[in-house]
N, C-alpha and C positions, 0 to 999 in steps of 0.2 A: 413676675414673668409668666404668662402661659406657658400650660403646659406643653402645647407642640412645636414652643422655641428654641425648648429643655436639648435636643439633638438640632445642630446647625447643618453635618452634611454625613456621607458617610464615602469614601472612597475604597473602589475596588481597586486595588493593587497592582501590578500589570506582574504576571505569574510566570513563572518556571513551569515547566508541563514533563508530564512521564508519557511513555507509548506501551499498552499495556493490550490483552488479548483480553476480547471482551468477557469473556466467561471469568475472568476476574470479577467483574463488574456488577454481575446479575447471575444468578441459577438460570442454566436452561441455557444460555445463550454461549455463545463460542466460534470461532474461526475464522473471526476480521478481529484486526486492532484499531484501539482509539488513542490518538489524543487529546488528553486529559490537563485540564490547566489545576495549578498547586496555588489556589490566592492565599491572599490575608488580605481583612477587608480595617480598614480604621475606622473611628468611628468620633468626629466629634461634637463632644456635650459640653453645656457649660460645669463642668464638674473635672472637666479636662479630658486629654485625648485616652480611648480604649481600643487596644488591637484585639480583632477576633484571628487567631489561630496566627502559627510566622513563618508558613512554607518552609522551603531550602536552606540550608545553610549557604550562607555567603563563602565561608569557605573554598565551595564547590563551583565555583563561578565560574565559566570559561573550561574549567576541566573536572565535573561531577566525580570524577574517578577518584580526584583527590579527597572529599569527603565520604563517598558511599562506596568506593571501592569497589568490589563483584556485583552489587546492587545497581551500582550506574548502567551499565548494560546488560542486567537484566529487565529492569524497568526502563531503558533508553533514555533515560535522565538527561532534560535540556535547562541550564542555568546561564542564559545570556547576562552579561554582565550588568545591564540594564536595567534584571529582573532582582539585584539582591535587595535586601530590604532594608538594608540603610540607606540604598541610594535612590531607592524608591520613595522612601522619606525624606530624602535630604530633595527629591525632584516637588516638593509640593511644599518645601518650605518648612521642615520639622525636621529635630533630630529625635535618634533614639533617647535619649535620656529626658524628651516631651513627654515621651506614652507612658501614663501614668499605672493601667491598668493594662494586664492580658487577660482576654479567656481564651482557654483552651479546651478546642471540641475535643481533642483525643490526642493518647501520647503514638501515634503513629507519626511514623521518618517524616513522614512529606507536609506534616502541621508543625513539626515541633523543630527545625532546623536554627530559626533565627532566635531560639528564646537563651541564648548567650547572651544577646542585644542587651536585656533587660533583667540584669539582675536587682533592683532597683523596683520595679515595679512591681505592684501588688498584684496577685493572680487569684483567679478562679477556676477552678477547675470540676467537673465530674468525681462525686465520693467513691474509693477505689480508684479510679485510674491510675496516680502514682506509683500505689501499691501493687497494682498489676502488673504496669510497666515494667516492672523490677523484678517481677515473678510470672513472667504470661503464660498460657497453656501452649502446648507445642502447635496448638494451630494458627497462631499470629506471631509466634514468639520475632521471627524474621523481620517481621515490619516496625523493630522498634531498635533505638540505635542507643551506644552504652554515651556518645556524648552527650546527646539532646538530656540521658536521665539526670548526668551529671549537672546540666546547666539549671534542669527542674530544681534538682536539691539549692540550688540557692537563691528559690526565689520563694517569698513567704505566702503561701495559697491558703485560700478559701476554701473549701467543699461545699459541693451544690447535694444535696441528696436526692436520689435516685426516687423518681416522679412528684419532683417539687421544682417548679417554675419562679426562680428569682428575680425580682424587680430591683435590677442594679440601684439606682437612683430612689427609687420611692417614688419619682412619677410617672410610672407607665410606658417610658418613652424607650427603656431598654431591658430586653428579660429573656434573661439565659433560661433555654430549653432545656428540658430533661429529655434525650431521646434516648436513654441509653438502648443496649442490645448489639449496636457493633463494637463497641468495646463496655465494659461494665459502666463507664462515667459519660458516654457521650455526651455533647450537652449542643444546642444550638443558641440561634442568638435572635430574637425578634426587634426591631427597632422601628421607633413609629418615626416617620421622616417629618421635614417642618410644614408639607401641605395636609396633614393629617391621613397619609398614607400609610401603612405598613411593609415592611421587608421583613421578610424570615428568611435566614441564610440557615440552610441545613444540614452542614459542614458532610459527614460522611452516612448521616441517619437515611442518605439516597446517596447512590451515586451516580444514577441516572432519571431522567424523566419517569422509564418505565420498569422502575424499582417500585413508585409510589403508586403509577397506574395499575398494576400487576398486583403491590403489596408483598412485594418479593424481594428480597434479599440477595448476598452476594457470599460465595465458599467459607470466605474467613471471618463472619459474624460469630461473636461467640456467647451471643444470648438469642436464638432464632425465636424465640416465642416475645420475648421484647423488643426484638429488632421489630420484628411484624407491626406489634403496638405501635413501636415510635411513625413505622409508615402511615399506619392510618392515622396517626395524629397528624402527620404533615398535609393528608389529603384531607382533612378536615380542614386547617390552615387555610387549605388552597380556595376553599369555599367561602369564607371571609370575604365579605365587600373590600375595597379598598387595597384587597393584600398579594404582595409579589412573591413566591416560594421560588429563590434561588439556590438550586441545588449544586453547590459549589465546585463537583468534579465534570459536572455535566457539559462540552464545552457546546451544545446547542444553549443552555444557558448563557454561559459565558461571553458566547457570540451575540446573544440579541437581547440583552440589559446592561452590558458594559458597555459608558459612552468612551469617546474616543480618548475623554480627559480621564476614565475612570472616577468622576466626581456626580455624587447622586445626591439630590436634596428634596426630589420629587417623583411622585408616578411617571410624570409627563415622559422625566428625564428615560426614566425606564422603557417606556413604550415606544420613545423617539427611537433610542437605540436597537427596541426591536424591531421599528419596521424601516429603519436602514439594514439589518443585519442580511 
């Protein structure tokens, strides 16, 4: 089998989204809000299906309140029922008990809602994050929820160590990022499509376009001198022939490389959908 048949597609998700004031977002900046779409991107290899990161909790479907409580309206938490991720899954033909693997960029609320789905599946995750999770420093402590740690505890994780680049498969075709800096484990996810393109999804290592252009950061990183690093590695990334840097919260992103099906297997597919967007 070649190697760039190793990955068949990868689909974006169709996401939950929060309404947040930009100065969350980026240093420096403040006094408009954005919204921000919450994905999960699936990923399938012949090795079987892997989810990167599981947004919202399904719980929270139709009324956020009921799962995030004061958080729902302080972040404006939107979960159309459409958007939870089993039925996101069950819309393309998979159940949860398919996805064989998760990784997970970061134990923040808004990655870590659906990984109840998957107790079952083999995870990766960022070395420290768990342990973070469990213990944060008071300046993120807020963005991390005591179910999602619960659902972590029972699933059996990997540790990526921090500035080591893992080659899920052995063939090149998927490799979780070390970006840490906005949580101690961040990790990203790089995936070579089957025209021999690349996608680097960069989960929260940006949360905007001009985080990576800038090299700038957002209030609640809690490694500023690594968060920095993992930017200039993503603008490094972006210089790569061939390579799409989707910065996950970004929704100019999300507007002009999500096609309409959410199904990506090429550049093409990516560029079409930007210049419809």
């Amino acid at each position: 089998m070649p190697a760039s048949s190793t990955v068949r597609r990868v689909w974006a998700l169709d996401a939950p989204e929060l309404t947040v004031d930009c100065s969350i977002l980026m240093l420096g900046t403040g006094g408009q809000e954005d919204t921000i779409p919450s994905p999960s991107f699936l990923v399938e290899h012949a090795e079987g299906l892997l989810l990167f990161d599981t947004s919202l909790a399904t719980s929270g479907a139709g009324d956020p309140a009921a799962a995030y409580g004061p958080l729902a309206d302080a972040f404006k938490i939107s979960i159309p029922e459409h958007c939870r991720l089993d039925r996101q899954l069950e819309s393309i033909g998979c159940k949860t008990s398919d996805v064989r693997r998760i990784v997970l960029s970061h134990m923040h609320f808004d990655h870590t809602g659906g990984l109840d789905l998957f107790p079952h599946a083999e995870g990766f995750i960022g070395a420290g994050e768990l342990r973070y999770a469990r213990t944060p420093s008071s300046l993120d402590a807020g963005f991390f929820r005591e179910e999602d740690i619960a659902a972590a505890g029972k699933i059996a994780w990997n540790e990526v160590p921090a500035g080591y680049d893992h080659d899920m498969f052995g063939d090149g075709s998927v490799v979780l990022l070390s970006l840490h800096g906005h949580t101690p484990g961040t990790l990203g996810l790089k995936v070579r499509l089957p025209d021999e393109s690349t996608l680097v999804l960069t989960s929260d290592a940006a949360h905007k376009r001009a985080n990576v252009e800038a090299t700038t950061g957002m209030p609640f990183d809690v490694d500023r001198l690594n968060k920095n690093a993992s930017l200039q590695k993503v603008k490094l990334l972006r210089t790569q022939p061939g390579t799409t840097v989707w910065i996950s919260h970004d929704p100019r992103d999300w507007a002009d490389f999500r096609p309409d099906n959410g199904e990506i297997t090429s550049a093409a597919e990516l560029n079409r959908a930007a210049a419809q967007a």
